[in-house]
ROSE-932126 format. One line per 10 residues: number of its first residue (from 1); their letters; for each residue x negated, y, z of C-alpha. Coordinates in nm, 2 decimals. Layout:
<nodes>
NUM> A> X:Y:Z ~ ...
</nodes>
This chain:
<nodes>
1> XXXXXXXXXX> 10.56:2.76:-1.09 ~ 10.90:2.75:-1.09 ~ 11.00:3.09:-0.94 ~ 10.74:3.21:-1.21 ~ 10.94:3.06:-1.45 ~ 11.28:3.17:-1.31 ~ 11.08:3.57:-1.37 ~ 10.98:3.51:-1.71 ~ 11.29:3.32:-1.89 ~ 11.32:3.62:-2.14
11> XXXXXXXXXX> 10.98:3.55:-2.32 ~ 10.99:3.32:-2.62 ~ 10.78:3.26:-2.87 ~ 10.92:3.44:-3.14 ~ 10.94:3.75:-2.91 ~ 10.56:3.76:-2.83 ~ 10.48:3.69:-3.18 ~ 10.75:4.05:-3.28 ~ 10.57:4.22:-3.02 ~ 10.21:4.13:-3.10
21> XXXXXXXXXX> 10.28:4.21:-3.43 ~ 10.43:4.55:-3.37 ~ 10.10:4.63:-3.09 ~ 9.88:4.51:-3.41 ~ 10.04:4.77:-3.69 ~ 10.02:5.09:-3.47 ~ 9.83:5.35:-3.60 ~ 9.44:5.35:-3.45 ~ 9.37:5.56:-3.19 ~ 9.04:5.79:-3.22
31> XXXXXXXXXX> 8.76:5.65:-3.05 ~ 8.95:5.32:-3.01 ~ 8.73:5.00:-3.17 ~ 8.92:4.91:-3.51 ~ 9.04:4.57:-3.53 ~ 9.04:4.31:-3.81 ~ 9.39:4.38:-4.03 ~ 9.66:4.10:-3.98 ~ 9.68:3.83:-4.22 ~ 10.08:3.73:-4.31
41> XXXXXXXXXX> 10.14:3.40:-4.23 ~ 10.49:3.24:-4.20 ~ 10.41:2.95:-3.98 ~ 10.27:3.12:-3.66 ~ 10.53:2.96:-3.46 ~ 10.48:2.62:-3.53 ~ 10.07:2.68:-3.49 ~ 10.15:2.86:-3.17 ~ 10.38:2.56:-3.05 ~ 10.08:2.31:-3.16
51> XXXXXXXXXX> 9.80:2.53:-2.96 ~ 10.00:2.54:-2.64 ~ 9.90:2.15:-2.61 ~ 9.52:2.28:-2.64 ~ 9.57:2.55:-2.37 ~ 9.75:2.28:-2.15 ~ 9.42:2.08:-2.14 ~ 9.22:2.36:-2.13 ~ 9.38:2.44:-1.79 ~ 9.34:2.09:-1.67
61> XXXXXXXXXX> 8.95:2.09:-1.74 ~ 8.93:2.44:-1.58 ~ 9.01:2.21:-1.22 ~ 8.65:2.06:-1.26 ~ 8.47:2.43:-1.28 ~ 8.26:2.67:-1.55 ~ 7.95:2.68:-1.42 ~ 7.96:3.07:-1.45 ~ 8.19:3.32:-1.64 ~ 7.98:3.30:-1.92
71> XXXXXXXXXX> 8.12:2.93:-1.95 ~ 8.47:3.01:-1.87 ~ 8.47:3.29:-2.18 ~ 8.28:3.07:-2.45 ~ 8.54:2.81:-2.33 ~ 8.82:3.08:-2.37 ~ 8.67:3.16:-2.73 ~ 8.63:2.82:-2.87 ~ 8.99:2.75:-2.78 ~ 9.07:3.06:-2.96
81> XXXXXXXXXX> 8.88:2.94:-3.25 ~ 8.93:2.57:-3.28 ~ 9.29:2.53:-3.10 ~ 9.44:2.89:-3.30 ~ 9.21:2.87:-3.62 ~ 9.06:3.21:-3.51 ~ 9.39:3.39:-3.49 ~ 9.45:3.58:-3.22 ~ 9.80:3.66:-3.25 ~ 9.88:3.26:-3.24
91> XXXXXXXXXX> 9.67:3.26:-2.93 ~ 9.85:3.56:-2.77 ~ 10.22:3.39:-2.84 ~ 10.06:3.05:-2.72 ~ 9.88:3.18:-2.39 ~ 10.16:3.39:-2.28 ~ 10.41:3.12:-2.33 ~ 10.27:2.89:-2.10 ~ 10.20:3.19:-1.83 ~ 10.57:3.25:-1.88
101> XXXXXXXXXX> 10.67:2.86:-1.80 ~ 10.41:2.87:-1.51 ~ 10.20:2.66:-1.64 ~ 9.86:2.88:-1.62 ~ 9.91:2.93:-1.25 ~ 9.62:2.64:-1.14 ~ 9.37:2.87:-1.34 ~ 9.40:3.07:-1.01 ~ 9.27:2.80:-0.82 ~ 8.98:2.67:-1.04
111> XXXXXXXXXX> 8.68:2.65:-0.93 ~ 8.49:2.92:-1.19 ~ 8.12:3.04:-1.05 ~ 8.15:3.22:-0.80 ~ 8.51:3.29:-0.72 ~ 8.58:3.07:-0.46 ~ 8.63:3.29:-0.19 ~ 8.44:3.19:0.13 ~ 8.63:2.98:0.44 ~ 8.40:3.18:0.69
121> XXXXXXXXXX> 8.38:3.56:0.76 ~ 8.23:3.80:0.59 ~ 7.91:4.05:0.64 ~ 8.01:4.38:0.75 ~ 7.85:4.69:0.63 ~ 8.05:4.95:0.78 ~ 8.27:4.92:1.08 ~ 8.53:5.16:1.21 ~ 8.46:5.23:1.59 ~ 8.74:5.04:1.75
131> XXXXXXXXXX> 8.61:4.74:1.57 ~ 8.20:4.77:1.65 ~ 8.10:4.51:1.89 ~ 7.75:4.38:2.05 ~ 7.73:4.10:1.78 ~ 7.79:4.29:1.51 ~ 7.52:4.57:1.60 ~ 7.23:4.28:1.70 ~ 6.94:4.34:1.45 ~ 7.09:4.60:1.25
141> XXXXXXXXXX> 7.03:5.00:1.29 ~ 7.33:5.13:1.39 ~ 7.41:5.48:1.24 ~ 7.75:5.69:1.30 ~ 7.85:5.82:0.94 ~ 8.13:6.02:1.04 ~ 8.53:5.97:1.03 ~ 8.48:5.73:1.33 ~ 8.27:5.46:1.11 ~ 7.92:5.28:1.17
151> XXXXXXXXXX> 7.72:5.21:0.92 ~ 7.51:4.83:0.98 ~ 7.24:4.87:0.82 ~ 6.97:4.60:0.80 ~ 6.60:4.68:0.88 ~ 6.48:4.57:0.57 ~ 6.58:4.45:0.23 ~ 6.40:4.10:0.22 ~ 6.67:3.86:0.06 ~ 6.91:4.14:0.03
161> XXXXXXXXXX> 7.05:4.38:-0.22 ~ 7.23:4.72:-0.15 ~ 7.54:4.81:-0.41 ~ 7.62:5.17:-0.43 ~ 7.94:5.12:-0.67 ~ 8.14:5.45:-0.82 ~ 8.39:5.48:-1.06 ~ 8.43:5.75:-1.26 ~ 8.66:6.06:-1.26 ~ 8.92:6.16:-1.46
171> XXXXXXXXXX> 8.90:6.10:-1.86 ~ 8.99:6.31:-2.15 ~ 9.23:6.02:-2.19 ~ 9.36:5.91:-1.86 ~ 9.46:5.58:-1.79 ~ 9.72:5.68:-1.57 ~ 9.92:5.74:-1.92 ~ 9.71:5.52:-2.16 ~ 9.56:5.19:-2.24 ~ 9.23:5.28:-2.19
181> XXXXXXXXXX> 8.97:5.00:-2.16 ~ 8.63:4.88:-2.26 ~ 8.70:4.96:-2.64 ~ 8.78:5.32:-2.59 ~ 8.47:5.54:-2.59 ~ 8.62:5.77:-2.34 ~ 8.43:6.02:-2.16 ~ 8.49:6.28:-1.84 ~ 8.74:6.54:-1.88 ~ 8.55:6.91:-1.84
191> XXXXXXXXXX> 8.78:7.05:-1.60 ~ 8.83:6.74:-1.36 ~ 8.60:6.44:-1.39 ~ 8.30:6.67:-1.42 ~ 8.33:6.85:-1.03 ~ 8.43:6.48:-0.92 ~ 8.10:6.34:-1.03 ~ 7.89:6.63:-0.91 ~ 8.05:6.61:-0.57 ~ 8.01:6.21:-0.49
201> XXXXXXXXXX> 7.65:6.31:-0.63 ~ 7.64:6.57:-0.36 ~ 7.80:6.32:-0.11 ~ 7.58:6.07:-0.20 ~ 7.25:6.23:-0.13 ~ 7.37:6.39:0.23 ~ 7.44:6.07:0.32 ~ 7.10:5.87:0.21 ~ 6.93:6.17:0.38 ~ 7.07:6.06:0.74
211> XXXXXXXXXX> 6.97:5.75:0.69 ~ 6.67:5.82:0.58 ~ 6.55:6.00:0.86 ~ 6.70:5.73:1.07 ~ 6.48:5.48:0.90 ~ 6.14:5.74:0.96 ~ 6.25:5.78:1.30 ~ 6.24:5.37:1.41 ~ 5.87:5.37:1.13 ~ 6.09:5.14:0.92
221> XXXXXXXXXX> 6.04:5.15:0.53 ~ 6.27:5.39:0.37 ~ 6.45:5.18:0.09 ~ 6.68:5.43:0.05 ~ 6.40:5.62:-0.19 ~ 6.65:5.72:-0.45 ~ 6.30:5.69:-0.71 ~ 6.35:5.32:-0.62 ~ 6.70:5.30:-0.74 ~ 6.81:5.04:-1.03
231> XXXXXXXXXX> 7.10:5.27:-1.19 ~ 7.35:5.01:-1.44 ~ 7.65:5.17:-1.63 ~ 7.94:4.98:-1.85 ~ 7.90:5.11:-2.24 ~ 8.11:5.34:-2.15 ~ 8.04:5.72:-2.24 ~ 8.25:5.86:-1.91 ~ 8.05:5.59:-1.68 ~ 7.71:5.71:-1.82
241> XXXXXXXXXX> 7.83:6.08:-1.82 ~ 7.92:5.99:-1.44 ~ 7.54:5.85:-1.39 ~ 7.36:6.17:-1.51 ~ 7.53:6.43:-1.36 ~ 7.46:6.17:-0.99 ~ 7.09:6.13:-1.09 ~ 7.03:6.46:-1.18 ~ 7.15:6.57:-0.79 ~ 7.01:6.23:-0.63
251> XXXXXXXXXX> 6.66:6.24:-0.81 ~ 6.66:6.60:-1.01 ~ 6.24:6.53:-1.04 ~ 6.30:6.26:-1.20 ~ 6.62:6.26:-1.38 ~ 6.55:6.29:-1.74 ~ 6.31:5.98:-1.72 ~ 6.54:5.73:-1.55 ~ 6.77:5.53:-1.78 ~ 7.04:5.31:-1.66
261> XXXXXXXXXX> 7.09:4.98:-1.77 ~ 7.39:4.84:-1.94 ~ 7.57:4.57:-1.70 ~ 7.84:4.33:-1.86 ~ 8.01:4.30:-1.52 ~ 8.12:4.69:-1.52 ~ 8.32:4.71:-1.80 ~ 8.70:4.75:-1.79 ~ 8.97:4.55:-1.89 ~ 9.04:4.40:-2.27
271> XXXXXXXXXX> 9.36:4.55:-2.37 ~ 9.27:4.43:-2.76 ~ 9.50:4.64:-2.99 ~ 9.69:4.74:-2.71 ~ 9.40:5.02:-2.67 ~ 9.48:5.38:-2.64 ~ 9.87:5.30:-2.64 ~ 10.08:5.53:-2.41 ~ 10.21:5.28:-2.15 ~ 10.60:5.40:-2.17
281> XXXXXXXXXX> 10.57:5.31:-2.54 ~ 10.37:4.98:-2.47 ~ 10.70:4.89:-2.26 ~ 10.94:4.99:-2.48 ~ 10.81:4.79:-2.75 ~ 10.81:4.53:-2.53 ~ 11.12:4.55:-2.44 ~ 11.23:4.59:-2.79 ~ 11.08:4.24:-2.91 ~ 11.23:4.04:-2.61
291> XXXXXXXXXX> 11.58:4.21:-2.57 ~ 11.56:4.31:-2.22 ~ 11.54:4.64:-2.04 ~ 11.16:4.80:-1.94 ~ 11.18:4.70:-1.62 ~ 11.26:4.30:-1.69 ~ 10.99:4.35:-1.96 ~ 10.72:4.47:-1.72 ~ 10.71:4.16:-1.56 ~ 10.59:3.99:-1.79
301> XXXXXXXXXX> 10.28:4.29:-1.89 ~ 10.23:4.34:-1.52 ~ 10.09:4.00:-1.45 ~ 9.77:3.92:-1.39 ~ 9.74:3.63:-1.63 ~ 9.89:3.82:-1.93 ~ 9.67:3.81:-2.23 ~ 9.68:4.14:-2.44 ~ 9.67:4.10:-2.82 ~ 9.34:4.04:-2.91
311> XXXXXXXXXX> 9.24:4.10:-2.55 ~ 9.26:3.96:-2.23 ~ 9.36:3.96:-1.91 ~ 9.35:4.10:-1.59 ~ 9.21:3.73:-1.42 ~ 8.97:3.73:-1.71 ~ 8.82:4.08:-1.54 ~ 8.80:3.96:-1.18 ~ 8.62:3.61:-1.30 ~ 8.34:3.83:-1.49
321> XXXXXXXXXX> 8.33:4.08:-1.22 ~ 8.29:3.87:-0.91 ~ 8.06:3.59:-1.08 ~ 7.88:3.86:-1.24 ~ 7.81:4.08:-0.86 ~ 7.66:3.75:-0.71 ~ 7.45:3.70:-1.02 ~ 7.34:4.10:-0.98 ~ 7.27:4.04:-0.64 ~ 7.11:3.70:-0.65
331> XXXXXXXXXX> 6.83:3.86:-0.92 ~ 6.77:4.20:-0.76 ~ 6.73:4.12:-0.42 ~ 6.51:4.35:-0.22 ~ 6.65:4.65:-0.47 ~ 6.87:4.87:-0.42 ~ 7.15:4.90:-0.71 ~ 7.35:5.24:-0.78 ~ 7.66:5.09:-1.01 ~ 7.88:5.33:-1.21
341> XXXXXXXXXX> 8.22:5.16:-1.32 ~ 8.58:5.21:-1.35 ~ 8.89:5.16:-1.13 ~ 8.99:4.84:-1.25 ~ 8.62:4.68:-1.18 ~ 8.73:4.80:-0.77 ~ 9.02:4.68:-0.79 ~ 8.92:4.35:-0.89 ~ 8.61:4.34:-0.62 ~ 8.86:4.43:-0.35
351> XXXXXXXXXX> 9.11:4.18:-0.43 ~ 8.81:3.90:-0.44 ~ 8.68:4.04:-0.08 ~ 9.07:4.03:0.06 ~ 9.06:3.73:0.21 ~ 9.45:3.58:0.13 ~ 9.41:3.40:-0.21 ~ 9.39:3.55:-0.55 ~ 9.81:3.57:-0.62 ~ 9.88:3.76:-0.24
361> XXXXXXXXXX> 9.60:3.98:-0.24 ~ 9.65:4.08:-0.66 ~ 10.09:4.13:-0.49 ~ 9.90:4.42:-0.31 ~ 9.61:4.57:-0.51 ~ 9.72:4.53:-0.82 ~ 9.74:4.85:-0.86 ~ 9.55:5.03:-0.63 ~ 9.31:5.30:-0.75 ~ 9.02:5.40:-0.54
371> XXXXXXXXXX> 8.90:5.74:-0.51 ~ 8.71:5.94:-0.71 ~ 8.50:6.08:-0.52 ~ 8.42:5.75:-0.30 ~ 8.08:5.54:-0.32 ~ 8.16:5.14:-0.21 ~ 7.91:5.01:-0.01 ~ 7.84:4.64:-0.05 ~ 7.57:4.45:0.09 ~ 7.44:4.09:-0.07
381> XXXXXXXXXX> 7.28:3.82:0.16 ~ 7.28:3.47:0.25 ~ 7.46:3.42:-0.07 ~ 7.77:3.64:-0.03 ~ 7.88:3.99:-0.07 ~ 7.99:4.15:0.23 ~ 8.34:4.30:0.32 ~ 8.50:4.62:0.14 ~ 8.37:4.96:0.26 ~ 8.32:5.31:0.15
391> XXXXXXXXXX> 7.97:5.52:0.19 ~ 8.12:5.83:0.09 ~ 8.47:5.97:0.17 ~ 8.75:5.73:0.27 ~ 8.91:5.43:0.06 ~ 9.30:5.47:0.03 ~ 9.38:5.27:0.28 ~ 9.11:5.42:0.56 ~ 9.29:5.75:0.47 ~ 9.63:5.63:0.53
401> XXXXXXXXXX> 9.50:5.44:0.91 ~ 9.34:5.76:0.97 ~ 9.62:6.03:0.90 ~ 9.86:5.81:1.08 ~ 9.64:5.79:1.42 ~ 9.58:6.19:1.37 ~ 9.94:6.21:1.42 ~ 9.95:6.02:1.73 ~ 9.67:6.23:1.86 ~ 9.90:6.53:1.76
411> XXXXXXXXXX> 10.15:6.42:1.96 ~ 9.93:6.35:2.27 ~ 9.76:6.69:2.26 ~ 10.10:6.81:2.27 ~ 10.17:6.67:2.61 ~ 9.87:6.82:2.74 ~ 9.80:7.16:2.83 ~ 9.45:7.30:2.95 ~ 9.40:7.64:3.07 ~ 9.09:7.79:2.89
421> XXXXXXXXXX> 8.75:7.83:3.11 ~ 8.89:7.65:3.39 ~ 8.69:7.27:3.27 ~ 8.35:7.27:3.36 ~ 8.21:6.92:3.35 ~ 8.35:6.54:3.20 ~ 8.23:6.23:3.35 ~ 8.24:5.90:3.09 ~ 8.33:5.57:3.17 ~ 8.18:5.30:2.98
431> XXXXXXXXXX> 8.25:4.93:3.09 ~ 8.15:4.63:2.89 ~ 7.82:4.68:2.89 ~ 7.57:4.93:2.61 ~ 7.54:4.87:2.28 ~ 7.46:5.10:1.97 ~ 7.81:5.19:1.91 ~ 7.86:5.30:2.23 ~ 7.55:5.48:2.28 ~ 7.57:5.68:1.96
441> XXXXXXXXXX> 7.92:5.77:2.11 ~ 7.81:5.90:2.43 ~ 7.55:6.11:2.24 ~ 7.81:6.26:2.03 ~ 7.99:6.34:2.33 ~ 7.70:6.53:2.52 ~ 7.62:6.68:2.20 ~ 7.98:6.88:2.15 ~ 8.03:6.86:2.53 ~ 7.69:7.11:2.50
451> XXXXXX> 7.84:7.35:2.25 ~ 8.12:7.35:2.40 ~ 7.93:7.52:2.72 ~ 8.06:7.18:2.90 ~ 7.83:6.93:3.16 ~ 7.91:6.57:3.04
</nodes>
């Protein structure tokens, strides 16, 4: 608390009531929800002073729990309502005050549905090959997906639910430059975010087709029957947009007939009337109000407990997202569920399945942005989700493992010179016993060992 205090001296209350102010008065942006015009009152100060005291006790009941997120935001609302008199800009000045005298940091800790991350392991769904082990593999089909990965799958879906998560591609207005959110009815951009969602389409179905004929192979049910799919989307156009151009390739029979259904837990972050607001200019406003540079200022807008102007914050996302997954999962088991969402919604699912707490894992993902062209793969059973992995293509930080051990391997190969024509047969090695992984390997091996014109 205190070095959070030490971070955020420069905010007052006058200066977050200057700056809500000036975020309030912009001009609307088009295809940005319209907000409610600002009434003039002179004693926002002293109401924002008086509401802190609410807020204070609101963070002290939050120790005991919300039942779900639905609790924690009707909670959030009433103090909005009662504490603020419905004003949002008192509630903004108020909220942010206390985040900037650490005195919001035990909302971290609170016990809000289901947040609390779990003491023991997690379920794994896909395993690199260094990491696949004979426990891992026991009762669970075992197929190599490529890049050096295994996919676990179980044998059936009793008491289980499959999430195929995607976010969408670029947007005519991108939130690498904007303030984009759930009240911006943004949709794909023509030239990039269409080819994106056609290719994880594309991605999608080669890879459901291997497992599929893995599944007919062993006489197992195949509930990987895209015509079995539950398809949910946020209310945003670009996460619909991304679902129909998937579908269309996935289940092209039966496209025009499937509709997805709207999920709460997909959308994006609140930014309030900070929607559709080029970030620079956000920060230099900022920066304006408080008297610092942009870089002090950012501080303070970069933090995860920072409550936009008639918005909310990033800690309000992860709580609807993660109680909102185990709800999704917990109702659909036995279904699989193909969810189309945005970066933010990852971002928050993989700091909930990092397994430091909230604060060290948001000090490295805070700002990560998975790929557009990736499909998560999460698994639901026994009550928890199961670690982070992708389906399709590689996560950012798969990618940067991987490129870094290719250029070891360079550097081997370079040692090693073999004359053309001259090897005619490799003899394998395996100690430790058999197991799935290790047999798939071996396979693999034969298998190019063959092409190759090569005995193994």
């Amino acid at each position: 608390m205190k070095a959070e205090a030490e971070n955020l001296e420069f905010v007052t209350i006058n200066g977050l009531l200057t700056y809500g102010e000036a975020i309030a008065t912009r001009p609307p942006v088009e295809g940005a929800e319209p907000h409610p015009p600002l009434p003039s009152l002179e004693d926002r100060p002293q109401r924002a002073l008086e509401a802190m005291a609410a807020i204070r006790l609101f963070v002290q009941d939050a120790q005991t729990g919300f039942a779900n997120a639905a609790a924690y935001r009707e909670a959030r609302h009433a103090l909005i309502q009662q504490a603020c008199g419905g004003d949002e800009l008192v509630f903004f000045a108020a909220w942010n005050q206390l985040l900037a005298q650490g005195e919001l940091s035990p909302l971290f800790r609170a016990p809000i549905g289901a947040t609390k991350k779990p003491i023991r392991r997690r379920p794994v769904a896909i395993v690199p090959r260094e990491h696949m082990t004979p426990n891992l593999a026991e009762g669970r089909i075992v197929l190599d997906i490529g890049d050096d990965r295994y996919w676990l799958m179980p044998r059936d879906l009793s008491a289980r639910t499959l999430f195929f998560t995607m976010r969408h591609g670029v947007s005519q207005m991108d939130s690498k430059k904007f303030r984009v959110g759930r009240r911006l009815r943004n949709v794909l951009d023509a030239e990039r975010g269409i080819p994106k969602a056609d290719a994880i389409g594309t991605a999608l179905v080669r890879t459901l087709g291997l497992v599929g004929k893995q599944l007919d192979f062993l006489q197992l049910d195949n509930y990987l029957d895209s015509k079995s799919f539950v398809h949910m989307v946020s209310k945003s156009p670009n996460t619909r947009q991304l679902f129909e151009r998937v579908v269309s390739i996935l289940s092209p029979e039966t496209a025009k007939a499937t509709q997805p259904i709207t999920e709460w837990a997909l959308e994006s972050q609140d930014f309030g009337w900070a929607t559709g607001i080029e970030k620079t200019a956000e920060v230099e406003e900022a920066a304006k109000a408080f008297g610092v540079d942009t870089k002090t200022a950012q501080r303070l807008i970069k933090h995860p407990l920072y409550s936009y102007p008639g918005g909310h914050s990033f800690f309000e996302l992860y709580v609807d997202l993660v109680d909102g997954f185990h709800q999704l999962g917990q109702s659909h088991q036995g279904k699989v569920l193909c969810l189309y969402t945005h970066s933010s919604t990852l971002r928050a699912l993989l700091i909930f399945l990092d397994p430091r707490p909230f604060s060290e894992a948001f000090s490295e993902f805070g700002a990560y942005k998975e790929g557009q062209d990736n499909v998560v793969l999460l698994t639901y059973e026994h009550g928890q989700l199961s670690g982070y992995s992708t389906a399709v293509g590689l996560s950012e930080r798969e990618r940067a493992v991987r490129e870094a051990w290719m250029s070891v391997e360079q550097g081997r190969r370079e040692k090693v010179t073999l004359k053309p024509r001259q090897i005619r047969r490799i003899v394998a090695l395996v100690s430790g016993g058999d197991f799935a992984g290790a047999g798939a390997a071996l396979k693999e091996l034969r298998v190019t060992g063959n092409r190759l014109g090569l005995e193994v």
